[in-house]
MMTF fields as JSON, N, C-alpha, C and O atoms, coordinates in Angstrom:
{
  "mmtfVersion": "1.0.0",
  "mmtfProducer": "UNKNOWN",
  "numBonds": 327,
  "numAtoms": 328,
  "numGroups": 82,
  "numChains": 1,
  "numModels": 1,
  "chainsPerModel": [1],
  "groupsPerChain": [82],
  "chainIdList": ["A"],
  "bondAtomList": [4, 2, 8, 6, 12, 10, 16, 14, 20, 18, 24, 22, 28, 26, 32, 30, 36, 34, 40, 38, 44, 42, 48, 46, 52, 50, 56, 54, 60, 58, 64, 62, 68, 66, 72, 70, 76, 74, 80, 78, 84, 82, 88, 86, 92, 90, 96, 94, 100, 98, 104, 102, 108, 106, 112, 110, 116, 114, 120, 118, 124, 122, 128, 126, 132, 130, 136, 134, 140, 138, 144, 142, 148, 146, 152, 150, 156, 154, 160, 158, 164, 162, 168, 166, 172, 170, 176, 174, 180, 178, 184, 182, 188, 186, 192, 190, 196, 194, 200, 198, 204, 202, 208, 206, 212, 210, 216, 214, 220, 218, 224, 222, 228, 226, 232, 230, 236, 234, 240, 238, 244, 242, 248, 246, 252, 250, 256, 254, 260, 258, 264, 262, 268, 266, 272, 270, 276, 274, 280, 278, 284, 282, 288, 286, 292, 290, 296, 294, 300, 298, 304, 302, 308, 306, 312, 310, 316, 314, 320, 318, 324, 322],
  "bondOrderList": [1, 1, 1, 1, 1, 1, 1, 1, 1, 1, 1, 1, 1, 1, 1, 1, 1, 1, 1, 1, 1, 1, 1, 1, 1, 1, 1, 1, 1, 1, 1, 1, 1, 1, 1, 1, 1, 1, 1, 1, 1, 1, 1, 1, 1, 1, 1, 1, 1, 1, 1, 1, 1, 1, 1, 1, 1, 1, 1, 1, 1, 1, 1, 1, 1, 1, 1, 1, 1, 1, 1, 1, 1, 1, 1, 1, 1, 1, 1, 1, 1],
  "groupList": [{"groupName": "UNK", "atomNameList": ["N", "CA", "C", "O"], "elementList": ["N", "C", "C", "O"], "formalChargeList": [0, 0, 0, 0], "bondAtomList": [1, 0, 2, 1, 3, 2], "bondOrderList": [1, 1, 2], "singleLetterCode": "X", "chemCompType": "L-PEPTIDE LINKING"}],
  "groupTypeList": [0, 0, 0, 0, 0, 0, 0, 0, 0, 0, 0, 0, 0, 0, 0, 0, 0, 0, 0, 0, 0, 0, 0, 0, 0, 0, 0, 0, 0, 0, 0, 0, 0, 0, 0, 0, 0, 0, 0, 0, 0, 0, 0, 0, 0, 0, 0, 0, 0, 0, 0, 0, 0, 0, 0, 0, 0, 0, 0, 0, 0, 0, 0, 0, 0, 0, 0, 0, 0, 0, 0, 0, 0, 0, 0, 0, 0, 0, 0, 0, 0, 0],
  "groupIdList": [1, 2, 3, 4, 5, 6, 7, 8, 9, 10, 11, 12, 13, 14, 15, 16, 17, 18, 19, 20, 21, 22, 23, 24, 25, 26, 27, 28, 29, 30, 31, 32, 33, 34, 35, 36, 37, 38, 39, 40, 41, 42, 43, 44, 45, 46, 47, 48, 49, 50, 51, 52, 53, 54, 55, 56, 57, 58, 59, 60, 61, 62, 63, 64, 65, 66, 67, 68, 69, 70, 71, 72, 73, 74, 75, 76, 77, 78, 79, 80, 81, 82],
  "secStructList": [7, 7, 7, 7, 6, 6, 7, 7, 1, 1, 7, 7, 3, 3, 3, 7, 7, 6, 6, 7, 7, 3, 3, 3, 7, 7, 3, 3, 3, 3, 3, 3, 3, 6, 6, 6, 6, 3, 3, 3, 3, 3, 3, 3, 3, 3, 7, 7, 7, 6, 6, 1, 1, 1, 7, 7, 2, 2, 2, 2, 2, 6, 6, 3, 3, 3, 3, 3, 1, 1, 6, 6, 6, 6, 6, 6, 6, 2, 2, 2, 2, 7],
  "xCoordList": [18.84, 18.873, 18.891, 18.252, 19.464, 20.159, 18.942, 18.408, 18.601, 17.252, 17.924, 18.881, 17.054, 17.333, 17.148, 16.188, 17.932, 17.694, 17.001, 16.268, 16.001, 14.767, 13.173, 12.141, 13.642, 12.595, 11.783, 12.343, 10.681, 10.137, 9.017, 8.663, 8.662, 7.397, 6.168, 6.5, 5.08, 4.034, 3.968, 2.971, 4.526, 5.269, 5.307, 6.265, 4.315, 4.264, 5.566, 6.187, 6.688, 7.588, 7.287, 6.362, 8.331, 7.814, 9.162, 9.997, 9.163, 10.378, 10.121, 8.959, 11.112, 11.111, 12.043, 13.121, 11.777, 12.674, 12.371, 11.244, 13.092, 13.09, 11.75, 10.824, 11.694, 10.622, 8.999, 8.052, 9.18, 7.94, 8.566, 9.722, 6.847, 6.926, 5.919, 4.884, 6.265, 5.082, 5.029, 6.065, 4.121, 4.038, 3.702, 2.52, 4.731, 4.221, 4.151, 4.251, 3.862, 4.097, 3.909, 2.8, 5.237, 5.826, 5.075, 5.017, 4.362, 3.35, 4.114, 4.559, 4.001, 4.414, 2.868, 1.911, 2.527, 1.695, 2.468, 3.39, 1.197, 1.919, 0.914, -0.304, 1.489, 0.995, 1.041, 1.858, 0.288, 0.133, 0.442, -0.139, 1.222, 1.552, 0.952, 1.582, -0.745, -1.404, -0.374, -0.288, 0.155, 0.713, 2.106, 2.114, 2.798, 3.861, 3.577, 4.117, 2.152, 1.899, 2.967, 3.026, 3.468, 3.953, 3.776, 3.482, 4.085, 3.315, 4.782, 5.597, 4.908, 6.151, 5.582, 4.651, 6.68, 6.208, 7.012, 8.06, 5.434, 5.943, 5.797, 5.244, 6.58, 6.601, 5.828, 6.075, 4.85, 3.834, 3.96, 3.913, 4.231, 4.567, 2.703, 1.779, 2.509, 1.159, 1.289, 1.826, 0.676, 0.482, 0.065, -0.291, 0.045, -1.176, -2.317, -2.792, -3.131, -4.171, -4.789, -4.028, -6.423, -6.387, -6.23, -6.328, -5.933, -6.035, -4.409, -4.37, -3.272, -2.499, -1.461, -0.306, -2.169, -1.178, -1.663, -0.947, -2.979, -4.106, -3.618, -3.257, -3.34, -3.427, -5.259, -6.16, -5.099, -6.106, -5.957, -6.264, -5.656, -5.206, -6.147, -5.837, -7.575, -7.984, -8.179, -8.437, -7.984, -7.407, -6.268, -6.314, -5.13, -4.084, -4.04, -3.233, -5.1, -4.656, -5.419, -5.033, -6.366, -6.787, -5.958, -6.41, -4.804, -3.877, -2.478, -1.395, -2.55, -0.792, -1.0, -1.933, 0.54, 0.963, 1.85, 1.877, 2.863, 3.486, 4.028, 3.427, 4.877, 5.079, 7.04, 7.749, 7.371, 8.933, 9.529, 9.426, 9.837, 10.03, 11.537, 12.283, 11.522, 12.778, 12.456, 12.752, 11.97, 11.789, 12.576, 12.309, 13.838, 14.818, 13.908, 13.31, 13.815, 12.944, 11.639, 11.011, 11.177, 9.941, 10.172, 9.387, 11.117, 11.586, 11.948, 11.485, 12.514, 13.508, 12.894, 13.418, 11.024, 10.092, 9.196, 8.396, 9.559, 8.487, 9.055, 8.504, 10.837, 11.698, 11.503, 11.768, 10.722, 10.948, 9.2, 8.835, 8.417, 7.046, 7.048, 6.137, 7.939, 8.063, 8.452, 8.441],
  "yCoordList": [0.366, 1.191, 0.29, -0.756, 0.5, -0.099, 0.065, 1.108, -1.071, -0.753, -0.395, -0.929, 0.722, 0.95, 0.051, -0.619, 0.208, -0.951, -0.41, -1.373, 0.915, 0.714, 0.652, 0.911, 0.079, -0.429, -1.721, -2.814, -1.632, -2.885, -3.567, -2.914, -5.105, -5.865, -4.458, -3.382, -4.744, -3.974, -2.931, -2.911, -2.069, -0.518, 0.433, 0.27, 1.456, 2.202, 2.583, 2.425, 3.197, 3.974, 4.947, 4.914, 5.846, 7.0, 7.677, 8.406, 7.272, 7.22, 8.746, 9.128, 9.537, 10.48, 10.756, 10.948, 10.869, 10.977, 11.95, 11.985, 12.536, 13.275, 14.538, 14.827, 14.992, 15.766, 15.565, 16.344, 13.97, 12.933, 12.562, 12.578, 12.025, 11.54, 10.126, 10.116, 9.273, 8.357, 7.605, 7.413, 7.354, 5.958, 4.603, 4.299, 3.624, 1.743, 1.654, 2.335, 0.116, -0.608, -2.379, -2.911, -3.156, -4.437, -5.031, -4.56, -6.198, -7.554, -8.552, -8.754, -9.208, -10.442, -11.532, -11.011, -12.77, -13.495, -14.726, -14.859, -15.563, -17.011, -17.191, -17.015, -17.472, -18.024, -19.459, -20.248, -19.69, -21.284, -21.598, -20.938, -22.458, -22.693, -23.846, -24.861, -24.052, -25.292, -26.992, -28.177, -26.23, -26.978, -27.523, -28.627, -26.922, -27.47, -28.733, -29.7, -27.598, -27.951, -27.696, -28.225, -26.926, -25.942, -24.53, -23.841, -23.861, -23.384, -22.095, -22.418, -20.823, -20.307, -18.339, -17.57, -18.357, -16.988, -15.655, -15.606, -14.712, -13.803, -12.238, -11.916, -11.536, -10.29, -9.283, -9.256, -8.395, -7.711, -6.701, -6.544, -5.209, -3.969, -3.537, -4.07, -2.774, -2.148, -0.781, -0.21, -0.277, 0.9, 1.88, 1.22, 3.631, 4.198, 4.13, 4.206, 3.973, 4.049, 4.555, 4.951, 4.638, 5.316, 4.963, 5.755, 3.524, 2.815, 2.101, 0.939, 2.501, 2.12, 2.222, 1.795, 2.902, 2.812, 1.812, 1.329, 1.383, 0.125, -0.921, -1.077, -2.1, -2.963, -3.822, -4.29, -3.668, -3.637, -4.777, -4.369, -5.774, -6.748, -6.639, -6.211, -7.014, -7.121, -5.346, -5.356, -4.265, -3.307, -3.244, -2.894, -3.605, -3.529, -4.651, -4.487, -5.967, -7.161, -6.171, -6.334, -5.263, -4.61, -3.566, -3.073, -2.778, -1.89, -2.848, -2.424, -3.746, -4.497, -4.492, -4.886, -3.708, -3.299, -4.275, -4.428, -5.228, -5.945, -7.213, -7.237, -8.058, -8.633, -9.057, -8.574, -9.983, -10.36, -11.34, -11.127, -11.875, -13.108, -12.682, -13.431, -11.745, -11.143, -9.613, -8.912, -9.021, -7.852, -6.813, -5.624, -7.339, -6.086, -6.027, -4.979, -7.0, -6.548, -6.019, -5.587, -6.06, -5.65, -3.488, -2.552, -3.543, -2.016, -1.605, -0.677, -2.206, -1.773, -1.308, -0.611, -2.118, -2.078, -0.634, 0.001, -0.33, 0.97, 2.197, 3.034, 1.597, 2.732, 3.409, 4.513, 1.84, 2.232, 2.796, 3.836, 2.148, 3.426, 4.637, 5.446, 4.803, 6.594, 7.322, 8.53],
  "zCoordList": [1.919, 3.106, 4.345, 4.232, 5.415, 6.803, 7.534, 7.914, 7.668, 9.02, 10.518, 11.078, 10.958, 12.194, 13.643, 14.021, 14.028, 15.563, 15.788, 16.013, 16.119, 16.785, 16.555, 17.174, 15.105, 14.703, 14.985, 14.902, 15.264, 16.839, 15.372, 14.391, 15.692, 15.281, 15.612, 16.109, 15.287, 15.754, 16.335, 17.056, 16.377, 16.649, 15.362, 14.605, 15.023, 14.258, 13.956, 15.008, 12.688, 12.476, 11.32, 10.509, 11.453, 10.227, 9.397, 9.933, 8.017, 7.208, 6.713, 6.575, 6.472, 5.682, 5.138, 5.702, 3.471, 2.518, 1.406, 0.912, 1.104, -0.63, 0.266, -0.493, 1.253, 1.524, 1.829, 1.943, 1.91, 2.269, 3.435, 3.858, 4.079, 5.182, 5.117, 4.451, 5.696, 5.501, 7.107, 7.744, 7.453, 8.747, 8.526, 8.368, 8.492, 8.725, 10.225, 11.246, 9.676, 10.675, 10.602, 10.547, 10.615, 10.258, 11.18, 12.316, 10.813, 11.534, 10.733, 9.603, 12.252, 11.517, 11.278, 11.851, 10.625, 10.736, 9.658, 8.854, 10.401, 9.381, 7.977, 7.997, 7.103, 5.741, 5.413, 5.887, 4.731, 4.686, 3.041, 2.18, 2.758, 1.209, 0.905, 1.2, 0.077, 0.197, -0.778, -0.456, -1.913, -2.746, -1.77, -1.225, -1.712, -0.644, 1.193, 1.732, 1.467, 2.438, 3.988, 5.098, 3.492, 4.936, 4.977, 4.001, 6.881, 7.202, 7.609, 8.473, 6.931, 7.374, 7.886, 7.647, 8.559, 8.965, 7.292, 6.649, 7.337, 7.21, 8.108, 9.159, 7.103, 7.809, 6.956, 5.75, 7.507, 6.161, 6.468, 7.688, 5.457, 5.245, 5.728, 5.114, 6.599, 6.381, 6.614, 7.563, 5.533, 5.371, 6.68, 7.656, 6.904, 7.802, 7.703, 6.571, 8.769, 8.944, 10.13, 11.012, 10.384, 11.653, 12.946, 13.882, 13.067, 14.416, 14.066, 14.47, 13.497, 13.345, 14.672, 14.687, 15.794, 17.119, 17.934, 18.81, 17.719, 18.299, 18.15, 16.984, 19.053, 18.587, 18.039, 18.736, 16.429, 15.88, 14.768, 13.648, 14.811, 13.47, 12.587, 11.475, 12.882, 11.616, 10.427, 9.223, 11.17, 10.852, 10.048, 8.869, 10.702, 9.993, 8.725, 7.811, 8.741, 7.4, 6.238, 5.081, 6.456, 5.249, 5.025, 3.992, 5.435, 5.019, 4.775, 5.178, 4.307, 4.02, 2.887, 2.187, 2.592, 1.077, 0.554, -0.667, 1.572, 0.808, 1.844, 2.918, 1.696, 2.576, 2.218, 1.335, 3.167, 2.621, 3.942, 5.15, 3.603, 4.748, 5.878, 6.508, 5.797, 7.048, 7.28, 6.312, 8.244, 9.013, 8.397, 8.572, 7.456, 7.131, 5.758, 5.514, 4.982, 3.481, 3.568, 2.602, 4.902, 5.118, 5.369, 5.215, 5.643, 5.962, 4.263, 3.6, 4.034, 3.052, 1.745, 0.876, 1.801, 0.813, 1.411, 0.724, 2.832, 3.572, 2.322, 1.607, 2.629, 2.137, 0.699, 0.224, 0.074, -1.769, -1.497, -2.047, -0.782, -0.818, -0.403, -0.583, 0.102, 0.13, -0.634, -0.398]
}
């Protein structure tokens, strides 16, 4: 599925499909790979929650369902949880 251009970093969105509705919202943060020893950004799927219009991080690191290293796989995974 084609991510929409107005889908923003840290900006709640709300997919509805098959008669579901659901709300994310894509963060980005950095991860650290100890064995490699570099330091790369990802992008993390987080689920709703109640302060999900807040900017609230440590809120949102306990609702992330998945993660994917480009903003479009990060949508594309909202798409297959709905």
């Amino acid at each position: 599925m084609k991510m929409p251009d107005n889908i923003e970093l840290d900006k709640p969105f709300t997919i509805e499909r098959g008669g579901r509705k659901a709300t994310y919202k894509i963060i980005k943060r950095k991860e650290k790979d100890n064995y490699l020893d570099v330091e790369y950004d990802v992008y993390n799927l987080v689920s709703n929650h109640r302060f999900i219009d807040y900017n609230y991080p440590a809120r949102d690191e306990d609702h992330i369902i998945n993660g994917s290293t480009t903003m479009e796989g990060a949508y594309e995974k909202a798409c297959w949880h709905t």
